[in-house]
Backbone as XML, in Angstrom:
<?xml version="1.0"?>
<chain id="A" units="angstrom">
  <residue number="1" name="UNK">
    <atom name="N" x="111.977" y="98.573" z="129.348"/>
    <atom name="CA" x="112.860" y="97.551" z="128.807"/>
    <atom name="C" x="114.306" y="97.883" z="129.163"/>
  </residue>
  <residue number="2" name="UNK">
    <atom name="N" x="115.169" y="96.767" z="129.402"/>
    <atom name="CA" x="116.468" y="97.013" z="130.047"/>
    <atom name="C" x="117.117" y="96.036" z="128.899"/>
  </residue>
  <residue number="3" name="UNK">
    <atom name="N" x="118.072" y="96.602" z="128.325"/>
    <atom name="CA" x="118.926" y="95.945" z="126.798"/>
    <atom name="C" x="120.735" y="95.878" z="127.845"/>
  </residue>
  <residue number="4" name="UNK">
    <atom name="N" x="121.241" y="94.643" z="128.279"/>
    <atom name="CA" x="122.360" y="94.252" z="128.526"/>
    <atom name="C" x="122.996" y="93.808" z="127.679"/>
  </residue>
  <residue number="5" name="UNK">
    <atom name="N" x="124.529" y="94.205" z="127.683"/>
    <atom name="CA" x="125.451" y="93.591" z="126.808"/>
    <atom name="C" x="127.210" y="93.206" z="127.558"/>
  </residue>
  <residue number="6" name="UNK">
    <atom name="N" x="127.486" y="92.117" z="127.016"/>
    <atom name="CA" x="128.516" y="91.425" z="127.747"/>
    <atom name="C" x="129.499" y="91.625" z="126.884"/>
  </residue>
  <residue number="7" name="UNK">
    <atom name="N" x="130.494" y="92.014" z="127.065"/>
    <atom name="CA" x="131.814" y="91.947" z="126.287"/>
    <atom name="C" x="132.881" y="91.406" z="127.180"/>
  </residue>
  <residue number="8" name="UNK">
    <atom name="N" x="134.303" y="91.168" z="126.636"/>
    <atom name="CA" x="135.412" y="90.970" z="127.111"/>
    <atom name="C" x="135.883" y="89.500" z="127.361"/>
  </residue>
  <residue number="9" name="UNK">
    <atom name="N" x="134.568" y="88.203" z="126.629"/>
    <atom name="CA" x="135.510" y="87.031" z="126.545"/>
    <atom name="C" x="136.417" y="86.984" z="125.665"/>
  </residue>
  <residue number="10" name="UNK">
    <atom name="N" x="136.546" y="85.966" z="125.665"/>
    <atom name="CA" x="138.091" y="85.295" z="124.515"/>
    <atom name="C" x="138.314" y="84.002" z="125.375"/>
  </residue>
  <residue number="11" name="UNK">
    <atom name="N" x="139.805" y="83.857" z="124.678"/>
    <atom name="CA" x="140.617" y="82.171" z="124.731"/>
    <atom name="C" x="141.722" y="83.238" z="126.029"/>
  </residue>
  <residue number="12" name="UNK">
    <atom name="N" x="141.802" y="82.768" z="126.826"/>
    <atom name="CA" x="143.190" y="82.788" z="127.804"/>
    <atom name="C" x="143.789" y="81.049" z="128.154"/>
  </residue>
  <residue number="13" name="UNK">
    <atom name="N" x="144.942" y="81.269" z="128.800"/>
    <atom name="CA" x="145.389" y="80.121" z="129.554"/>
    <atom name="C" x="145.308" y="80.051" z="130.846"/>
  </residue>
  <residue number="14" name="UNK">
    <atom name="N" x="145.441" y="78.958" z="130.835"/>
    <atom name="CA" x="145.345" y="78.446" z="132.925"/>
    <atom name="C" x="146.056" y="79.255" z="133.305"/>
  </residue>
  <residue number="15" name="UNK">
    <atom name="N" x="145.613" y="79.310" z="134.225"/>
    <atom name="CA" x="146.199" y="81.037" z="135.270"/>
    <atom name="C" x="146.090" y="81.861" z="134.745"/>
  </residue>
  <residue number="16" name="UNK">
    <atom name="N" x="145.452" y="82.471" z="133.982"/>
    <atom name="CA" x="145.272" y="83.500" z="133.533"/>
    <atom name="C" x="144.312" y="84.279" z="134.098"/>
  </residue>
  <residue number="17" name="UNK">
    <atom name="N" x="143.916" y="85.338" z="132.858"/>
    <atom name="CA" x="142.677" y="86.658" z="133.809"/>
    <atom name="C" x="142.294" y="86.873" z="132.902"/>
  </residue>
  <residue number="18" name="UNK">
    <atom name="N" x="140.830" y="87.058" z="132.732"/>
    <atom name="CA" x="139.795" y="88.469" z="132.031"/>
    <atom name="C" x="139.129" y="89.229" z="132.408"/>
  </residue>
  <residue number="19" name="UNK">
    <atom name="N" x="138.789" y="89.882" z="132.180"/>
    <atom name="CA" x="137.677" y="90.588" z="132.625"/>
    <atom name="C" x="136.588" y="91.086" z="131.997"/>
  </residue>
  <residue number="20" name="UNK">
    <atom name="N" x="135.009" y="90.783" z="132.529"/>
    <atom name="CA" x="134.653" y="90.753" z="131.595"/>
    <atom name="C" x="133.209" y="91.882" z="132.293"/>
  </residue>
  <residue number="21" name="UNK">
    <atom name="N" x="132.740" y="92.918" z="130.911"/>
    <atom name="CA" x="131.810" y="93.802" z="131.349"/>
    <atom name="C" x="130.400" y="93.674" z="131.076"/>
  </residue>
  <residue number="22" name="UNK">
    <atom name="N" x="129.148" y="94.079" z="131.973"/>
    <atom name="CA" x="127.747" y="94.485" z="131.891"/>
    <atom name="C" x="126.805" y="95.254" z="131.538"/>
  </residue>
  <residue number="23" name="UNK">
    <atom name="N" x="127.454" y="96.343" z="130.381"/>
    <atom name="CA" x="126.447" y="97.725" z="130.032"/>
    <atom name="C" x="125.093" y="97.502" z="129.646"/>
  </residue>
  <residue number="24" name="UNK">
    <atom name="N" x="124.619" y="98.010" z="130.783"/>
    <atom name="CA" x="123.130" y="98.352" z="131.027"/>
    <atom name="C" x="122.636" y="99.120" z="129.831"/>
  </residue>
  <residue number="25" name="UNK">
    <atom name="N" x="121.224" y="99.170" z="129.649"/>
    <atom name="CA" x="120.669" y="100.758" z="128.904"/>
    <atom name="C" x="119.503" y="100.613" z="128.636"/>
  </residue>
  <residue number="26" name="UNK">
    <atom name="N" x="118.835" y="101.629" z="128.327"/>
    <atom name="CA" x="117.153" y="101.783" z="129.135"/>
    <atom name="C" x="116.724" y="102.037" z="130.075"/>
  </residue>
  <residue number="27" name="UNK">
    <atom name="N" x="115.653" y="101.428" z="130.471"/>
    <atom name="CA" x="115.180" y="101.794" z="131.986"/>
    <atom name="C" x="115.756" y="101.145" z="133.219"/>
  </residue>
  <residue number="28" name="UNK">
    <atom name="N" x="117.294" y="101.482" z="133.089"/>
    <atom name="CA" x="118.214" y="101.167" z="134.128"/>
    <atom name="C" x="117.809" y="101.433" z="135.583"/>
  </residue>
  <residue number="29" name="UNK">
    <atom name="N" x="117.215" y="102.541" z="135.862"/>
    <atom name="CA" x="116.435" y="102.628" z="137.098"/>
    <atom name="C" x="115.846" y="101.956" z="137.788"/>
  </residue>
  <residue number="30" name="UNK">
    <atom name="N" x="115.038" y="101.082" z="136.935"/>
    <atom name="CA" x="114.340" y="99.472" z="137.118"/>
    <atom name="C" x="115.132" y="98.667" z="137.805"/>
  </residue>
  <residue number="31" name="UNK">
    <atom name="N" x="116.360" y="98.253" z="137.771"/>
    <atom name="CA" x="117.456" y="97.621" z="138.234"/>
    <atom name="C" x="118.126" y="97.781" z="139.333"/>
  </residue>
  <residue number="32" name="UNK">
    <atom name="N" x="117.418" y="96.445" z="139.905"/>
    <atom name="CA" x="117.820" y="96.126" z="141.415"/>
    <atom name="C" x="119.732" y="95.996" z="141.448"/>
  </residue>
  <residue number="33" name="UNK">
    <atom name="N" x="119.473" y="94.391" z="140.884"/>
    <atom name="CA" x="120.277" y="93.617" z="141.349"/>
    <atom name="C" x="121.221" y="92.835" z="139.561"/>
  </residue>
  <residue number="34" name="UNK">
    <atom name="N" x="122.327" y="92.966" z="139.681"/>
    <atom name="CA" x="123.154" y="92.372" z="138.292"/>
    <atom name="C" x="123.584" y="91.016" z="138.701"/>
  </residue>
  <residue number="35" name="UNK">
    <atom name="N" x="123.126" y="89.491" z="138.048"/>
    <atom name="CA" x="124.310" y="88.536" z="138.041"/>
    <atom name="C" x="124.648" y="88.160" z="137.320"/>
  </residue>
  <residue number="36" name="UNK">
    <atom name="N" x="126.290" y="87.132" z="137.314"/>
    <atom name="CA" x="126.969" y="86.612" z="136.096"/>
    <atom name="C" x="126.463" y="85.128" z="136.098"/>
  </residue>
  <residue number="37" name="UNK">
    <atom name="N" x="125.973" y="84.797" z="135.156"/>
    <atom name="CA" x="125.254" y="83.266" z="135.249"/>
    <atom name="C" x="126.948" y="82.574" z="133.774"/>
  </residue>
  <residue number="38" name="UNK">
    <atom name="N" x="126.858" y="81.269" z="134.132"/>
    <atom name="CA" x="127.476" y="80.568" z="133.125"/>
    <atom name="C" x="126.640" y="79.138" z="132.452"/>
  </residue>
  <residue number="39" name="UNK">
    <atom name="N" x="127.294" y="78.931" z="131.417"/>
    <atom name="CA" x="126.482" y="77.634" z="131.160"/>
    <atom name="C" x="127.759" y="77.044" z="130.420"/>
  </residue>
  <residue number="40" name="UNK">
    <atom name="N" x="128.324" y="76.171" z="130.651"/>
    <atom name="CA" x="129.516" y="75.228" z="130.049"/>
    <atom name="C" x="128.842" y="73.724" z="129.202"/>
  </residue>
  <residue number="41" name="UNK">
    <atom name="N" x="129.777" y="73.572" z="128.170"/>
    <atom name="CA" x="129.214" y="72.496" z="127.325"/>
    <atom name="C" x="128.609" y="71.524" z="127.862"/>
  </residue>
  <residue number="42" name="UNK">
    <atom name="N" x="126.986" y="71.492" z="127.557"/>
    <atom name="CA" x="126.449" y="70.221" z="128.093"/>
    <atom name="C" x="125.626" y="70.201" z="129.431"/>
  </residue>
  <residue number="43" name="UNK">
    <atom name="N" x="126.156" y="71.670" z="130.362"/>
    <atom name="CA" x="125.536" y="71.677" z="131.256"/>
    <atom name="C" x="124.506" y="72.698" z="131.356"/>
  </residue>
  <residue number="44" name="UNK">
    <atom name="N" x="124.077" y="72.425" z="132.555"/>
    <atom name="CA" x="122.590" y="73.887" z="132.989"/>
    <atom name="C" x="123.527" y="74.796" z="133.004"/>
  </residue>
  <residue number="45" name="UNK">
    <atom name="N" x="122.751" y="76.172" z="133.168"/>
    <atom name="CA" x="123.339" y="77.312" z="133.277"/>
    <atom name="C" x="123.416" y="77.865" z="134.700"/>
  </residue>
  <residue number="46" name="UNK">
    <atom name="N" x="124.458" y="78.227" z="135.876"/>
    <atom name="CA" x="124.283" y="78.544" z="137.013"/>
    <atom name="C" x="124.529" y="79.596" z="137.633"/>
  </residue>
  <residue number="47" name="UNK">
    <atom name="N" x="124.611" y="80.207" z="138.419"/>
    <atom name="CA" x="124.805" y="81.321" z="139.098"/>
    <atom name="C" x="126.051" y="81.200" z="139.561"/>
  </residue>
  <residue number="48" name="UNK">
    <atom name="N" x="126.971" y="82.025" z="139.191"/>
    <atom name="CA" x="128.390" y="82.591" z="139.872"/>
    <atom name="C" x="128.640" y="83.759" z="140.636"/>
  </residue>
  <residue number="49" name="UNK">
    <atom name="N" x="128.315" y="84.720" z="140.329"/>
    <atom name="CA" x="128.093" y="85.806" z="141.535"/>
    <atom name="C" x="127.052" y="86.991" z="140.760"/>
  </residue>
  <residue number="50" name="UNK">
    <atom name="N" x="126.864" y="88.223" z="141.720"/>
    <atom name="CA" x="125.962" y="88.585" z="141.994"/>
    <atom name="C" x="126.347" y="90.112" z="142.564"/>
  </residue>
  <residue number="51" name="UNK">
    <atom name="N" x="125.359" y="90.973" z="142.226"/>
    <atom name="CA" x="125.693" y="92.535" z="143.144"/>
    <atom name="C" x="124.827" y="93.152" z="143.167"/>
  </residue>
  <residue number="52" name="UNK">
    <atom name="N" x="124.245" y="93.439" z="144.196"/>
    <atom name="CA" x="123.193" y="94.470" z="144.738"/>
    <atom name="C" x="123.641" y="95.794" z="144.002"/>
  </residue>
  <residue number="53" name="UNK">
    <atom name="N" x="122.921" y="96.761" z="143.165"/>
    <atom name="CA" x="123.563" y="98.355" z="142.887"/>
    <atom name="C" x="123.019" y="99.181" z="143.755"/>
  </residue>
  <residue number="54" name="UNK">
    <atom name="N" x="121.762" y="98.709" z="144.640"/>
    <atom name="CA" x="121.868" y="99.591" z="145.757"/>
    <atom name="C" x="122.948" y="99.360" z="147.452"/>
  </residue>
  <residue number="55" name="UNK">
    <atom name="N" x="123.200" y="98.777" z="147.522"/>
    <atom name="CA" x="124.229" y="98.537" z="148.338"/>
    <atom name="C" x="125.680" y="97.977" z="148.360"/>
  </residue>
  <residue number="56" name="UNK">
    <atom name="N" x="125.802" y="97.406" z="147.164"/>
    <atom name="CA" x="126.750" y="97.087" z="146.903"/>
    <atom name="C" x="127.373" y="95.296" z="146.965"/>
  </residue>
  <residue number="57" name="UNK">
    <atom name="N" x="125.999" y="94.664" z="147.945"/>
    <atom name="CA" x="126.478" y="93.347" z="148.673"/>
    <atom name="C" x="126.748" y="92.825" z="147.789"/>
  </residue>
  <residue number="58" name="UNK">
    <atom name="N" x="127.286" y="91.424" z="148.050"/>
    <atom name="CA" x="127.913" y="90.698" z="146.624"/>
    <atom name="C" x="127.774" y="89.287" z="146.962"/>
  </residue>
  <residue number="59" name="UNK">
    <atom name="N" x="127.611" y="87.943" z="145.837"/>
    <atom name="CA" x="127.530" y="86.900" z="146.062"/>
    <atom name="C" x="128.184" y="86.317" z="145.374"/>
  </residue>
  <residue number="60" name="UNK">
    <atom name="N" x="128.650" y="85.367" z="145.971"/>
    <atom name="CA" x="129.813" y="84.280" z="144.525"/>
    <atom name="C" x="129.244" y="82.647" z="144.757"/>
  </residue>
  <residue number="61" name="UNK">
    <atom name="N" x="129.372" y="82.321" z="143.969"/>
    <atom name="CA" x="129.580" y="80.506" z="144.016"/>
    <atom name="C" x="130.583" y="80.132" z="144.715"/>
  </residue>
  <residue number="62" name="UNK">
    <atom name="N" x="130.733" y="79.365" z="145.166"/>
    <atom name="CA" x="131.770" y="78.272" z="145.806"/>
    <atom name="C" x="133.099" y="77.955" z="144.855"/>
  </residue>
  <residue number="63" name="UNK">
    <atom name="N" x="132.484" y="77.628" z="143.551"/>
    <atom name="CA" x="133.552" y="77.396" z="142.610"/>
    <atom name="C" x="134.163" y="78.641" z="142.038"/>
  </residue>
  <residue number="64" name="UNK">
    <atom name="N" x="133.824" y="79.838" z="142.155"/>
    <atom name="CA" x="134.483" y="80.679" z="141.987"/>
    <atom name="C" x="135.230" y="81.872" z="143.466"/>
  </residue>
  <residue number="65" name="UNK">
    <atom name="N" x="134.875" y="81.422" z="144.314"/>
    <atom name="CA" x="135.062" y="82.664" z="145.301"/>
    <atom name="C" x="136.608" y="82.665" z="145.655"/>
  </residue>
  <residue number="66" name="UNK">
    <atom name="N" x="136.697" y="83.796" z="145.520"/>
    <atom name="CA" x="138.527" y="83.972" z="146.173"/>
    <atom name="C" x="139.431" y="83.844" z="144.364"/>
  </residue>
  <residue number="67" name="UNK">
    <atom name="N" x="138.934" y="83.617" z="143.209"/>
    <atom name="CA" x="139.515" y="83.995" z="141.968"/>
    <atom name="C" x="138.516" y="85.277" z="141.267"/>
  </residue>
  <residue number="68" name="UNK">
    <atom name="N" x="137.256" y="85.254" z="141.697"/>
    <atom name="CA" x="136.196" y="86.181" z="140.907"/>
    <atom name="C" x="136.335" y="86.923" z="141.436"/>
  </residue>
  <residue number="69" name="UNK">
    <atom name="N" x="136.052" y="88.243" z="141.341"/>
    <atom name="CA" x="135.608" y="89.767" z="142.178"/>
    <atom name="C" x="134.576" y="90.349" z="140.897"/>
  </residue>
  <residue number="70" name="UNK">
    <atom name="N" x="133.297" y="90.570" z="141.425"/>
    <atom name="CA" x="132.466" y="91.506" z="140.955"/>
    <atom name="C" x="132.433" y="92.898" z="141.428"/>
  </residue>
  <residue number="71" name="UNK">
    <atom name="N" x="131.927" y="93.962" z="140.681"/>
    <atom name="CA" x="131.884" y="95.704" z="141.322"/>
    <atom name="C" x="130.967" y="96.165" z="140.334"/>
  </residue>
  <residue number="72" name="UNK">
    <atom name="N" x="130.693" y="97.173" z="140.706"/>
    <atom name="CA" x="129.702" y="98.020" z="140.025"/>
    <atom name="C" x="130.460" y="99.214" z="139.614"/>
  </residue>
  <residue number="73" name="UNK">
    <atom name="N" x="129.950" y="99.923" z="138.796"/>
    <atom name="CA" x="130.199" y="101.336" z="138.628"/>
    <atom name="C" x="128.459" y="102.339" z="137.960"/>
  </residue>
  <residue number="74" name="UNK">
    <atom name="N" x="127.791" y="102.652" z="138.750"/>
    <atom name="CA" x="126.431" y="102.767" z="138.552"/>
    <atom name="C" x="126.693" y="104.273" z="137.979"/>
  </residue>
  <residue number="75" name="UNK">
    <atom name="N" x="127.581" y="104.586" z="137.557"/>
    <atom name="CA" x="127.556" y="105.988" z="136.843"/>
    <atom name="C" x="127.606" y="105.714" z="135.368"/>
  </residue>
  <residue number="76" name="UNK">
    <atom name="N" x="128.170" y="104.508" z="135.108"/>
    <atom name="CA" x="128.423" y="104.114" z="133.635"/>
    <atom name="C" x="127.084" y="102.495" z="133.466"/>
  </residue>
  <residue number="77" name="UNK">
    <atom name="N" x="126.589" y="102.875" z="134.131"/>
    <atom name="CA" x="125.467" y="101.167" z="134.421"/>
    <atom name="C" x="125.971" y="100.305" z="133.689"/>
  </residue>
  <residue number="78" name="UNK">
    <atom name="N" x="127.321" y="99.949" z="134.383"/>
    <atom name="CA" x="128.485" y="98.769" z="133.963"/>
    <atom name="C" x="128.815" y="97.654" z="135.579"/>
  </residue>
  <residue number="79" name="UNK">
    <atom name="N" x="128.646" y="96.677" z="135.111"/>
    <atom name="CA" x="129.042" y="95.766" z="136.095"/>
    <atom name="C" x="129.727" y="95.133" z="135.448"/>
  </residue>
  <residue number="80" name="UNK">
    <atom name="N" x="131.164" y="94.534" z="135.938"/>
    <atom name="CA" x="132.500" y="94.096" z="136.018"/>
    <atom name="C" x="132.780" y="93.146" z="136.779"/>
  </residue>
  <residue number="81" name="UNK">
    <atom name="N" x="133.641" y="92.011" z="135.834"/>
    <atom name="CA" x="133.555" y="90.419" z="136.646"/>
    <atom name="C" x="135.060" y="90.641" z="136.097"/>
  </residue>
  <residue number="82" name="UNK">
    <atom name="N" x="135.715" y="90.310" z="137.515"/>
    <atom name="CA" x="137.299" y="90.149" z="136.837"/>
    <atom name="C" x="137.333" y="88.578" z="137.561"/>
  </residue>
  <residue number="83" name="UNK">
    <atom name="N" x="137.959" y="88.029" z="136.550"/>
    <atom name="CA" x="138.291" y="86.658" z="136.656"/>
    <atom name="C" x="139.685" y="86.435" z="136.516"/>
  </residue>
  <residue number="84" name="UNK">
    <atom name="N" x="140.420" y="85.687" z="137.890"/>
    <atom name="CA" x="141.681" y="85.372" z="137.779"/>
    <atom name="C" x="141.713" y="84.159" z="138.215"/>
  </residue>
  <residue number="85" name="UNK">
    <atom name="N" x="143.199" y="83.185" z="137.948"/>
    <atom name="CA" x="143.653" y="82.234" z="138.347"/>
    <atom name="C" x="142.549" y="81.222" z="137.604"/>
  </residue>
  <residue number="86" name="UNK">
    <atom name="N" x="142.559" y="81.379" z="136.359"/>
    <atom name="CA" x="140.991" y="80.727" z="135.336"/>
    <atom name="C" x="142.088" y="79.006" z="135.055"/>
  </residue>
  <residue number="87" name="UNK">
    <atom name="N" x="140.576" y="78.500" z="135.453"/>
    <atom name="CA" x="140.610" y="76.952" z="135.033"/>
    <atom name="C" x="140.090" y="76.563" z="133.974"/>
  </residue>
  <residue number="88" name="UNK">
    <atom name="N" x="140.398" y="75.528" z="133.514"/>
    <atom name="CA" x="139.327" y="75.071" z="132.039"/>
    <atom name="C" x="138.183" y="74.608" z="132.219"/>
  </residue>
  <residue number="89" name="UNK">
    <atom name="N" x="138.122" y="74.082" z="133.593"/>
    <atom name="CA" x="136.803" y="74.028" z="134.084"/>
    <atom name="C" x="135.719" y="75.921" z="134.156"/>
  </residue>
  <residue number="90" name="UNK">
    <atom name="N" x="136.722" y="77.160" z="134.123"/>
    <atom name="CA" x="135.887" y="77.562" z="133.920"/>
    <atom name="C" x="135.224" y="78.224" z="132.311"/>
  </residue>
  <residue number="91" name="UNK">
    <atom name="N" x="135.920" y="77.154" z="131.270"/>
    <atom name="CA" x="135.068" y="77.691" z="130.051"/>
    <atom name="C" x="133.826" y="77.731" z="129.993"/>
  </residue>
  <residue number="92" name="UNK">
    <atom name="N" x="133.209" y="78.436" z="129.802"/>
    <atom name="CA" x="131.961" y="78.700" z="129.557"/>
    <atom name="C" x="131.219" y="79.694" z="128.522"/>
  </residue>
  <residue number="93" name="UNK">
    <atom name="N" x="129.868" y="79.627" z="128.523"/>
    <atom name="CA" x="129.335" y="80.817" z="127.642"/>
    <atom name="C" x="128.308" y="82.380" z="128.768"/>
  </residue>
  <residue number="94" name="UNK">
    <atom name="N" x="129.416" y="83.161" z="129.377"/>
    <atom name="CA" x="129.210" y="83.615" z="130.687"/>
    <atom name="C" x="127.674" y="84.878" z="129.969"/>
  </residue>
  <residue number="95" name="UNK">
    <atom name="N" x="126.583" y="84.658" z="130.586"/>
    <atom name="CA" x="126.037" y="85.712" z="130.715"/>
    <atom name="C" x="125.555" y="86.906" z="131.708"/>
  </residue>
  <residue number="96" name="UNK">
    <atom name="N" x="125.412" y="88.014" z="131.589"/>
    <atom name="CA" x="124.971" y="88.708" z="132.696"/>
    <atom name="C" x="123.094" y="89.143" z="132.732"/>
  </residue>
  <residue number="97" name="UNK">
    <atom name="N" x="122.871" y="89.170" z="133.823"/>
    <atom name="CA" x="121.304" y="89.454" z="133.911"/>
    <atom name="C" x="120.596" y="90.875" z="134.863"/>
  </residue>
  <residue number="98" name="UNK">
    <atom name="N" x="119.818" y="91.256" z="134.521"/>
    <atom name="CA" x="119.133" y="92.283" z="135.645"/>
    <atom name="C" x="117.926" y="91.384" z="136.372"/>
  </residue>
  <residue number="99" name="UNK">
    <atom name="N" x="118.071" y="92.087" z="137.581"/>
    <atom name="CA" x="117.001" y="91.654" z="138.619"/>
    <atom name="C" x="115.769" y="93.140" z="139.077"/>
  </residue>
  <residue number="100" name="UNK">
    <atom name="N" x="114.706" y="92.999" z="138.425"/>
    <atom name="CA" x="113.956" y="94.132" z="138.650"/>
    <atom name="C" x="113.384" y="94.621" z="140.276"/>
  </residue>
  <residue number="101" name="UNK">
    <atom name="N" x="113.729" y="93.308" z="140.917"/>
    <atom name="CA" x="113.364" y="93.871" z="142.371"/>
    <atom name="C" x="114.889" y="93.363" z="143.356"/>
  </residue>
  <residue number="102" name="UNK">
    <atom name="N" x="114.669" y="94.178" z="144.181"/>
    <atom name="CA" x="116.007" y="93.594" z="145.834"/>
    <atom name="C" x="115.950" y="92.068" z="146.048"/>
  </residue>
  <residue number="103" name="UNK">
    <atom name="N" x="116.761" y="91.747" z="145.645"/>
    <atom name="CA" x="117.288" y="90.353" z="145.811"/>
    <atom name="C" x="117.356" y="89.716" z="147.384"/>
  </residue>
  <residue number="104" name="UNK">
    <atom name="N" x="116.582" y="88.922" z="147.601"/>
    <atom name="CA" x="117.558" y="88.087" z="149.307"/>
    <atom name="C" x="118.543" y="87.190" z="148.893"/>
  </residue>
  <residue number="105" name="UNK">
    <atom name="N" x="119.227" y="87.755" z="149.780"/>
    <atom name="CA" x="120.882" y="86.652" z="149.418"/>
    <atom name="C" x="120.367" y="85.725" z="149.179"/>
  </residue>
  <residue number="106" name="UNK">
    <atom name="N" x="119.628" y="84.694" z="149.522"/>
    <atom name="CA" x="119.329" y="82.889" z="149.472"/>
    <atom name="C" x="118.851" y="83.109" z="147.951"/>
  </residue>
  <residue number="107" name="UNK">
    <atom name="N" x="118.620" y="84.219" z="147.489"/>
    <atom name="CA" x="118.011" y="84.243" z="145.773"/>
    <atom name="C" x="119.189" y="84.468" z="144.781"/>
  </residue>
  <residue number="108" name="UNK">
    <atom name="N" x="119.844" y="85.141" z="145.523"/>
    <atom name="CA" x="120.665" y="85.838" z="144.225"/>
    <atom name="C" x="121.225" y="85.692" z="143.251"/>
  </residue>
  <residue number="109" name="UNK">
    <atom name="N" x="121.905" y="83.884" z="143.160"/>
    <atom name="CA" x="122.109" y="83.274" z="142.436"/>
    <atom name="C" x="121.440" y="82.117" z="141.573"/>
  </residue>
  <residue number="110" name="UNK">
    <atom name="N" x="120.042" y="82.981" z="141.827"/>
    <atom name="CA" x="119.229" y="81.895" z="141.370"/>
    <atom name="C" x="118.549" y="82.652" z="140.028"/>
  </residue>
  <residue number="111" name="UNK">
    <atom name="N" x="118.420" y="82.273" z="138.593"/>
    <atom name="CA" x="118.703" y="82.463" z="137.495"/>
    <atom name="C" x="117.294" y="82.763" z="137.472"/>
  </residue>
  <residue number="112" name="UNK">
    <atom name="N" x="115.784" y="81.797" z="137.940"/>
    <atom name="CA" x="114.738" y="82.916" z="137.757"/>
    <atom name="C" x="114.267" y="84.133" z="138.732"/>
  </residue>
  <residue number="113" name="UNK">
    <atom name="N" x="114.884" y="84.633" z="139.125"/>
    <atom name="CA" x="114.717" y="85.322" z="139.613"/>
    <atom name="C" x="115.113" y="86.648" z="139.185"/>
  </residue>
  <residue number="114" name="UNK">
    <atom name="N" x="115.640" y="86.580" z="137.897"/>
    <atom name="CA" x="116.405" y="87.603" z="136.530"/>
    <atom name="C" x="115.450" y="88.153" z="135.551"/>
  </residue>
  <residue number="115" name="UNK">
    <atom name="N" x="115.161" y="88.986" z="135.225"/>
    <atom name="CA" x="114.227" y="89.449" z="134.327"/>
    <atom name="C" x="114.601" y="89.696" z="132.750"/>
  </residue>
  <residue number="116" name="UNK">
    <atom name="N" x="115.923" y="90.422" z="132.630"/>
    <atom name="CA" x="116.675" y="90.589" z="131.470"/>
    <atom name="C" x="117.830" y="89.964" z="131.540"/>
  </residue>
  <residue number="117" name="UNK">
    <atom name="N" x="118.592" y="89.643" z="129.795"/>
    <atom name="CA" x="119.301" y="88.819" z="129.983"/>
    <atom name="C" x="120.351" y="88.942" z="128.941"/>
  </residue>
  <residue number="118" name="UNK">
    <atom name="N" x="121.522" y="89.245" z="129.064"/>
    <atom name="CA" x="122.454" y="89.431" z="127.867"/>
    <atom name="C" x="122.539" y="88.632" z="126.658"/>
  </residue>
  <residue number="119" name="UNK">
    <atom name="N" x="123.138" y="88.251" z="126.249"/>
    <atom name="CA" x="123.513" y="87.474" z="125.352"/>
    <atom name="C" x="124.517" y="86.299" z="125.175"/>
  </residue>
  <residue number="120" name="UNK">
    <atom name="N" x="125.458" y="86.679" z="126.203"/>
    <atom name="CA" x="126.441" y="85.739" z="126.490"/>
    <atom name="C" x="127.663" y="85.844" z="125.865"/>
  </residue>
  <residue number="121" name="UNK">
    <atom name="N" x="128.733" y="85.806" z="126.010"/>
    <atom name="CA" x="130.061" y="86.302" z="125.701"/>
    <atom name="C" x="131.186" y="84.766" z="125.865"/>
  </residue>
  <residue number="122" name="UNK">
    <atom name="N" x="131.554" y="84.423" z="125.269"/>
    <atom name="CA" x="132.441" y="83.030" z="125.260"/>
    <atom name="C" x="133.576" y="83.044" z="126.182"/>
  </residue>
  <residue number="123" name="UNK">
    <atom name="N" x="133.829" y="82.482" z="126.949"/>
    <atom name="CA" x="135.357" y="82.025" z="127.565"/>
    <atom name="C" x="135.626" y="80.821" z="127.379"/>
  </residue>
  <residue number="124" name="UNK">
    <atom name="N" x="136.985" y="80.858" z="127.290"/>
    <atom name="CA" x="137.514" y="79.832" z="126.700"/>
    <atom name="C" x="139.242" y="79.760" z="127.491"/>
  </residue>
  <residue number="125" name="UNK">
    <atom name="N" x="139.235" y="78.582" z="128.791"/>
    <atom name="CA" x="140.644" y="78.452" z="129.616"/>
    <atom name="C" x="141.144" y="76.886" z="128.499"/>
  </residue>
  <residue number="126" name="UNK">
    <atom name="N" x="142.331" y="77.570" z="127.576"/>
    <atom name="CA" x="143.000" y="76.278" z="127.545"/>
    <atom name="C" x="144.010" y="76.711" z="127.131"/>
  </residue>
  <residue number="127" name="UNK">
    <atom name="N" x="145.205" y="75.839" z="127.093"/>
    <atom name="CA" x="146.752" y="76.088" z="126.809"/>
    <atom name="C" x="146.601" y="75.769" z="124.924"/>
  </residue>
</chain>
């Protein structure tokens, strides 16, 4: 069993930044692949990016790439989503997930393909 936990939403303003973390625990070993999924009022929940912990590769959405940066730190089995230049389009209820096997890029952002699943942590972009 792999127990994830998300911290570090809140309320910011447009243009702003958070950052927000992934602590792993359990049978972390199990663990391929970490992504940040969102689900905003009303809608499905989707894939925003993504990180291999054995190599490091990384995947983003379209709507986020070039403001998001994901990283790992596999000594603390913490994965880290820093979010800048935040829109209100990106409020959401952001969760993070483990992937028990190597991900192919064309998967990575694809939500069944996740085995464990945080809980979800609130963001909130408004003035």
């Amino acid at each position: 069993q792999v127990n994830l936990v998300e911290s570090g939403g809140g309320l910011v303003q447009p243009g702003g930044s958070l950052r927000l973390s992934c602590a792993a625990s359990g049978f972390t070993s199990e663990i391929y692949d970490i992504g940040w999924f969102r689900q905003a009022p009303g809608k499905e929940r989707v894939g925003i990016s993504s990180i291999s912990l054995t190599d490091g590769t990384t995947d983003y959405a379209g709507s986020v790439k070039g403001r998001f940066t994901i990283s790992r730190d596999n000594a603390k089995n913490t994965v880290v989503l820093q979010m800048n230049s935040l829109k209100s389009e990106d409020t959401a209820i952001y969760y993070c997930a483990a992937a028990r096997s190597s991900l192919d890029y064309s998967d990575s952002l694809n939500q069944n393909e996740y085995d464990y699943w945080g809980q979800g942590t609130q963001v909130t972009v408004s003035s």
